[in-house]
C-alpha positions as CSV (number, residue, x, y, z in Angstrom):
1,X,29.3,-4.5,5.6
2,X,25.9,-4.8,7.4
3,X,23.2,-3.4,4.9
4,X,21.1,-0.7,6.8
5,X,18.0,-1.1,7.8
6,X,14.9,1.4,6.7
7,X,13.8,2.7,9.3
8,X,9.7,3.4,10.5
9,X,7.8,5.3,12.7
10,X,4.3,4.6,14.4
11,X,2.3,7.5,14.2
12,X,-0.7,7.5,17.0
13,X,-2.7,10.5,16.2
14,X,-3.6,13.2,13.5
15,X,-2.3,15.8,15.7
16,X,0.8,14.0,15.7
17,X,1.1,13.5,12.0
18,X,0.1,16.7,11.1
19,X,2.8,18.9,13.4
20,X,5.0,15.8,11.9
21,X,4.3,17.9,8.2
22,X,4.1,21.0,9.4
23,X,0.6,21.5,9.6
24,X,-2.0,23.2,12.2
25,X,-3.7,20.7,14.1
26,X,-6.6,19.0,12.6
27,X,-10.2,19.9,12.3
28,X,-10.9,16.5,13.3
29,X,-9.3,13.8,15.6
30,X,-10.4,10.9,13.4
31,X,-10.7,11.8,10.0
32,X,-8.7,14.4,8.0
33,X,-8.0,16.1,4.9
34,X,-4.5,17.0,3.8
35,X,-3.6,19.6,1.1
36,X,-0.1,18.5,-0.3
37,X,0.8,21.8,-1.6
38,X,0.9,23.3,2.3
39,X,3.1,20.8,3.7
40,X,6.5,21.2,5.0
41,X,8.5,18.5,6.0
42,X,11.8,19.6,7.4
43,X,14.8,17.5,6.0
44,X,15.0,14.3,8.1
45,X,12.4,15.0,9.9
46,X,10.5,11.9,8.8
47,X,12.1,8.5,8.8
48,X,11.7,6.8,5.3
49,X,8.5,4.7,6.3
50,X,5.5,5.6,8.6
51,X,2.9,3.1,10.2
52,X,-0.3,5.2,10.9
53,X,-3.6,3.2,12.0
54,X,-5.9,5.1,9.4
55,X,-7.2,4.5,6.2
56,X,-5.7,6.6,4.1
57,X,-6.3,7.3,0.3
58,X,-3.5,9.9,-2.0
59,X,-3.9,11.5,-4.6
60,X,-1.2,12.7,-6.1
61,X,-0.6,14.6,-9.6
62,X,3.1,13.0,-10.5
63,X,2.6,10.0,-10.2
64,X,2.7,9.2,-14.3
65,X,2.3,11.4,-17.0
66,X,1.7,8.8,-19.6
67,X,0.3,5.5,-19.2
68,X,1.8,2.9,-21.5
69,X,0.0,-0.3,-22.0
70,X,1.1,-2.8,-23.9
71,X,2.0,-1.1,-27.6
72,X,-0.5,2.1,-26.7
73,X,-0.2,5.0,-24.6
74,X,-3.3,6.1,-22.7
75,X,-3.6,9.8,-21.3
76,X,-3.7,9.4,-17.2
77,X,-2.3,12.9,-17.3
78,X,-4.7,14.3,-14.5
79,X,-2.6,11.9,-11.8
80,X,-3.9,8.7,-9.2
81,X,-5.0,7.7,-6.3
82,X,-2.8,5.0,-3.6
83,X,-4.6,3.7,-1.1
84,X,-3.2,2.1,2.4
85,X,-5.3,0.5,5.0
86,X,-4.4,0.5,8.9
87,X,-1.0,-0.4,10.3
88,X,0.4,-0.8,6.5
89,X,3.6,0.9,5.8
90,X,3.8,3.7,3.3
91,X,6.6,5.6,2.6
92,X,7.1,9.2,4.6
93,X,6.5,13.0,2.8
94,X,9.8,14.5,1.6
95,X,10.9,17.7,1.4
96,X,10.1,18.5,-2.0
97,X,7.2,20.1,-3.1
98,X,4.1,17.7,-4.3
99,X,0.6,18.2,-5.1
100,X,-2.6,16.4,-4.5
101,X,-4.7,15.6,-1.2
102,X,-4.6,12.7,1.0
103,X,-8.0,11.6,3.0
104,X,-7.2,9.8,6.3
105,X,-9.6,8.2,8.3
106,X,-9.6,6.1,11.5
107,X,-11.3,3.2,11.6
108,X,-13.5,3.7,14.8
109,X,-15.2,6.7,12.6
110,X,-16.9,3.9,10.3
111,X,-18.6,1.9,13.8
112,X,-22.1,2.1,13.9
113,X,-22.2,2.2,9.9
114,X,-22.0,-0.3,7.6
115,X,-18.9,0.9,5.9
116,X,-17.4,-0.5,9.3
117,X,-17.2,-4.1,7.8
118,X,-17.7,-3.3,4.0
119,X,-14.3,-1.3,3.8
120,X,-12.6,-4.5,4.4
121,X,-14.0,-5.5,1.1
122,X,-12.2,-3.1,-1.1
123,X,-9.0,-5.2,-1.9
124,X,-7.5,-2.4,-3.4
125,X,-6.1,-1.2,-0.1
126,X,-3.6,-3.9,0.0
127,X,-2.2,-3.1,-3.5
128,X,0.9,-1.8,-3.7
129,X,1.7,1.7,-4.6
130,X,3.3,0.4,-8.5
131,X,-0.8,-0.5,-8.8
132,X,-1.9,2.7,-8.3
133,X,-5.4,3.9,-9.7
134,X,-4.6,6.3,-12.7
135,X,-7.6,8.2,-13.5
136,X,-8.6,10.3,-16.5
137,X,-9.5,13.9,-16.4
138,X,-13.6,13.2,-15.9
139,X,-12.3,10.7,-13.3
140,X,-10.4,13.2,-11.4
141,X,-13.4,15.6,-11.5
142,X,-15.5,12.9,-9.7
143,X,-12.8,12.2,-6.9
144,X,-11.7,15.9,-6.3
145,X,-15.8,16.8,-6.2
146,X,-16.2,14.2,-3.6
147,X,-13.4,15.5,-1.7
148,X,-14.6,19.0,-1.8
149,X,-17.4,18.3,0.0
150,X,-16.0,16.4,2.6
151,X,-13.3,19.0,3.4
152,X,-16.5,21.3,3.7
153,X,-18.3,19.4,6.0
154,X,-15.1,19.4,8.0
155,X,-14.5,23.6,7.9
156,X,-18.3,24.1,8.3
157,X,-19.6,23.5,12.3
158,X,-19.8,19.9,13.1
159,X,-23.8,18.5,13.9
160,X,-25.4,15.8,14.2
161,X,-25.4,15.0,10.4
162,X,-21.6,15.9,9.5
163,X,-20.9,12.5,9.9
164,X,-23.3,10.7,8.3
165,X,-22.7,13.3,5.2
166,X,-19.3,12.1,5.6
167,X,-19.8,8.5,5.5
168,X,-22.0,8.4,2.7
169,X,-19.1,10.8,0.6
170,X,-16.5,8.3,1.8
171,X,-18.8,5.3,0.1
172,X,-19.7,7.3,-3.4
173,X,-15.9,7.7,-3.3
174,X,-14.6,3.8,-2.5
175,X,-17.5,2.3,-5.1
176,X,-16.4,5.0,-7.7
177,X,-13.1,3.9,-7.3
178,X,-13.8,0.0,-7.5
179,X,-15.2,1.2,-10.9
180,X,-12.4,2.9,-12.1
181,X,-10.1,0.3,-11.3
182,X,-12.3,-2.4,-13.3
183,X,-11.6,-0.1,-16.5
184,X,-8.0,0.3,-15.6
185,X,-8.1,-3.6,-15.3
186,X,-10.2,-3.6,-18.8
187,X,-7.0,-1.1,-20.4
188,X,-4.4,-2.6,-18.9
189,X,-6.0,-6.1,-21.1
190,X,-2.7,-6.0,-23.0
191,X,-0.5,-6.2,-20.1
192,X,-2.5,-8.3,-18.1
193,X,-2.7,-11.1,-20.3
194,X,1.1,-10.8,-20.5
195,X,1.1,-11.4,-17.3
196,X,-1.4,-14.3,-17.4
197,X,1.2,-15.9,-19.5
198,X,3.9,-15.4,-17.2
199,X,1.8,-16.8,-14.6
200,X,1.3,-19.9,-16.3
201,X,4.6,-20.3,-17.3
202,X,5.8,-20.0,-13.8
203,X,3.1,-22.4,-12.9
204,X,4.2,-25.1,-15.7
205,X,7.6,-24.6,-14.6
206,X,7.0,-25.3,-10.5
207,X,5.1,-28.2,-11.4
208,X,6.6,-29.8,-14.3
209,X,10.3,-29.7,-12.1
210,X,8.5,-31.5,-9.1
211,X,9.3,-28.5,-7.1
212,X,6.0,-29.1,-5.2
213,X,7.5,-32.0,-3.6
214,X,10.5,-29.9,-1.7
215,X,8.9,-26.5,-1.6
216,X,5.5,-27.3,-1.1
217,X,2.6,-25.9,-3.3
218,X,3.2,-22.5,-4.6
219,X,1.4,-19.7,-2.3
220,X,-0.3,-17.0,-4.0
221,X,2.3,-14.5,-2.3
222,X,4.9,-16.4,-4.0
223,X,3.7,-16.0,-7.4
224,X,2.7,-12.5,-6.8
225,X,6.3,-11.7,-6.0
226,X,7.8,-13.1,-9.1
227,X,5.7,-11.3,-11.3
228,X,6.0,-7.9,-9.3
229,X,2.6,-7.5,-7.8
230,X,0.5,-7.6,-4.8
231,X,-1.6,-10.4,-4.3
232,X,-4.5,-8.9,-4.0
233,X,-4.2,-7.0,-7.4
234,X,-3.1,-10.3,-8.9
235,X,-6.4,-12.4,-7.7
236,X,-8.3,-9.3,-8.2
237,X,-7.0,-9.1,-12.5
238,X,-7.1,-12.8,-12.4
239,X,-10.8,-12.6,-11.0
240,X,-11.3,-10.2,-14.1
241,X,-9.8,-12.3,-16.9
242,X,-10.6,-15.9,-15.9
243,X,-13.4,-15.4,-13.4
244,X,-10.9,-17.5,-10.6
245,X,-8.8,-15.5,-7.9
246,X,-4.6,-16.4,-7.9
247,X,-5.4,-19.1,-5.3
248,X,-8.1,-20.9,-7.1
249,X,-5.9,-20.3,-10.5
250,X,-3.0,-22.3,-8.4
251,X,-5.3,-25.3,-7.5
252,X,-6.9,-25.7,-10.7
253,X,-3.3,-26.0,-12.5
254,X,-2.8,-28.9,-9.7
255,X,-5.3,-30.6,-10.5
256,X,-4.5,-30.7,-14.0
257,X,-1.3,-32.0,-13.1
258,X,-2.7,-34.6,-10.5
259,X,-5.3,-35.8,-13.5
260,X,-2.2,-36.5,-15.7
261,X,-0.4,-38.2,-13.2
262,X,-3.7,-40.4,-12.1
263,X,-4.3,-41.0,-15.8
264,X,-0.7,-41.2,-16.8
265,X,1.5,-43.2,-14.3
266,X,1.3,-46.2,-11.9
267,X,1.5,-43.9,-8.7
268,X,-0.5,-44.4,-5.7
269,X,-2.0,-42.0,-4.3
270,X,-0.5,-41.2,-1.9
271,X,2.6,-41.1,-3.9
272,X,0.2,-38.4,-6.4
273,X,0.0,-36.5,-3.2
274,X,3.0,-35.8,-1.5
275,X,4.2,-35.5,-5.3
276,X,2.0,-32.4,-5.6
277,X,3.0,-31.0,-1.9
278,X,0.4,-32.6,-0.1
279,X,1.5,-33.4,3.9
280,X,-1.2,-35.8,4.1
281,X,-3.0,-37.6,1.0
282,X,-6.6,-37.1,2.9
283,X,-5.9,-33.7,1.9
284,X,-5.0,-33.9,-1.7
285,X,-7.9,-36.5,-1.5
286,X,-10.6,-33.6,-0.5
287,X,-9.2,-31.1,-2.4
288,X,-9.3,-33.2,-5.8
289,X,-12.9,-34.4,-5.1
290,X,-13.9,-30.7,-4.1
291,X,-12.9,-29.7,-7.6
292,X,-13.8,-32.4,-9.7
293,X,-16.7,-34.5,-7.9
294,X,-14.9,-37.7,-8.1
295,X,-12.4,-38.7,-6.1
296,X,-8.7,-39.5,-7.1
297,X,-9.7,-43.7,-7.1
298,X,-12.8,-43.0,-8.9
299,X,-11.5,-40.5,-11.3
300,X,-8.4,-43.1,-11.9
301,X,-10.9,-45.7,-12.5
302,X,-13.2,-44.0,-15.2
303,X,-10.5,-43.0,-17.2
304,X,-9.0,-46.4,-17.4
C-alpha cells in the first residue's frame, strides 16, 4: 500500500493566512501579530504543513511543563518560543484550543535596516521545533513585554517612526533570545555532553569501519540526523562545548585518523586519501596542511 503523502500549502499573504485561522484581516500587510487564544481553524481546513515566506517566531504555553535534563528537572513551566525562517515548513494550527502569540514578519520589512542581513545570523531559525527555546518565568516577562509593544505600535496610527520602533523591538527580542538559548545550551550541559559522546562514537565508528571509503566523509546533516537534531543546533552546542562547529568537529576527527594512518601504515597518499573519502588526494592534501601546517609528506617524514 502506497504510504500517503503529507500534504502543504503555500501561503502568499497575511490576509490569506489570517482568514485561513479565522481571523480579521491584518493591521499590517508585512508584519503581524497573532493572539492564539482567538483563532479558529475549522476541521480540515488547513493541510498538515504550511509554507509561508515570513519570519515567524511562536510562542506557545504547552509546549513542556517540565524540563528534564539529564538526572534534574528544571521549571520551564511559563512555555517557549519556535522559530521558522522563510519558505521553511511548519506544521498547520489545529482545531484545538492553544495559547500563546506568534510574530510574523516578511522579510522586505527588514530592507533598508541592518536587521535585513543580520537576521540571517540567528541560526536558531533553522532549528527544529524538538529545540525549542524554553524560557523561565523572568524570561517570558521579557519576550511578552517586547511583544506588547510591538502589537501597540501596530493598533496605534502608523507614522513615520512605527517602523523603526518596530525594528529596533524585533532586535531587543532576537539578541535576548540568542541569550536565552546560550543558558539553555549551559542547562542542557548534562545532555549535551551525552550527546557529544554519541557524536564521537558515531564518528569512531564511520571511520574506524572505513566507511569513508564507500560513503564518502560524513556530512554534518548526516550526523545531525542520527542523533535527532538539526544541524544548526548541533554546530551551534558543539560551538558551545568545544569552541568548533559539527563541520569542523568532523574534519578534525579525520585528521586524527589520517595522522595515524601516515604515522602508522605504509600507504601512499593517495591511498590515505581516497581511504578517508577524498575524490582527489590534492584535496585531502590542502585540507590536512590547512589544519596542521605541514603537509601529509612532511608530517609523515617528521614523525618518522
Amino acid at each position: 500500500m502506497k504510504k500517503q503523502e503529507t500534504t502543504h500549502r503555500k501561503i502568499d499573504s497575511l490576509h490569506d493566512f489570517h482568514r485561513a485561522l479565522g481571523l480579521p484581516r491584518p493591521l499590517h500587510p508585512m508584519i503581524s501579530m497573532i493572539n492564539l487564544d482567538d483563532v479558529n481553524v475549522l476541521p480540515d481546513a488547513l493541510p498538515e504543513m504550511m509554507v509561508l515566506n515570513y519570519y515567524k517566531i511562536a510562542y506557545k504555553t504547552n509546549i513542556a511543563s517540565q524540563v528534564r535534563y539529564g538526572q534534574n528537572h528544571y521549571d520551564f513551566s511559563e512555555g517557549g518560543l519556535i522559530f521558522t525562517a522563510p519558505n521553511q515548513l511548519f506544521e498547520s494550527p489545529d482545531e484545538t484550543k492553544k495559547s500563546g502569540y506568534v510574530l510574523l514578519v516578511h522579510p522586505d520589512f527588514l530592507l533598508t535596516y541592518p536587521l535585513a542581513k543580520k537576521i540571517k545570523d540567528y541560526g536558531y531559525f533553522s532549528y527544529s521545533a524538538n529545540e525549542a527555546l524554553h524560557l523561565s518565568d523572568r524570561e517570558k516577562t521579557t519576550i511578552l513585554s517586547i511583544f506588547g509593544i510591538i502589537l501597540e505600535e501596530l493598533e496605534s496610527r502608523i507614522d513615520d517612526f512605527s517602523q523603526d520602533v518596530i525594528i529596533s523591538q524585533l532586535e531587543l527580542l532576537l539578541n535576548y533570545c540568542n541569550r536565552f538559548y546560550k543558558r539553555q545550551f549551559i542547562t542542557r550541559k548534562a545532555v549535551n555532553n551525552s550527546l557529544l559522546e554519541k557524536l564521537e562514537a558515531i564518528l569512531e565508528d564511520y571511520f574506524n569501519n572505513q566507511r569513508t571509503a564507500t560513503e564518502g566523509i560524513p556530512t554534518v546533516h548526516y550526523i545531525a540526523g542520527l542523533l535527532h537534531l538539526s544541524p544548526s543546533y548541533l554546530s551551534d552546542m558543539l560551538r558551545l562545548l568545544t569552541g568548533q562547529n559539527a563541520q569542523q568537529h568532523i574534519h578534525t576527527k579525520m585528521i586524527q585518523k589520517a595522522k595515524e594512518l601516515l604515522s602508522g601504515t605504509d600507504l601512499t597518499i593517495s591511498e590515505i586519501a581516497y581511504q578517508l573519502g577524498f575524490e582527489h588526494p590534492q584535496s585531502f592534501s590542502k585540507l590536512f596542511k590547512t589544519k596542521t601546517k605541514l603537509s601529509p609528506v612532511d608530517f609523515r617524514h617528521s614523525f618518522n
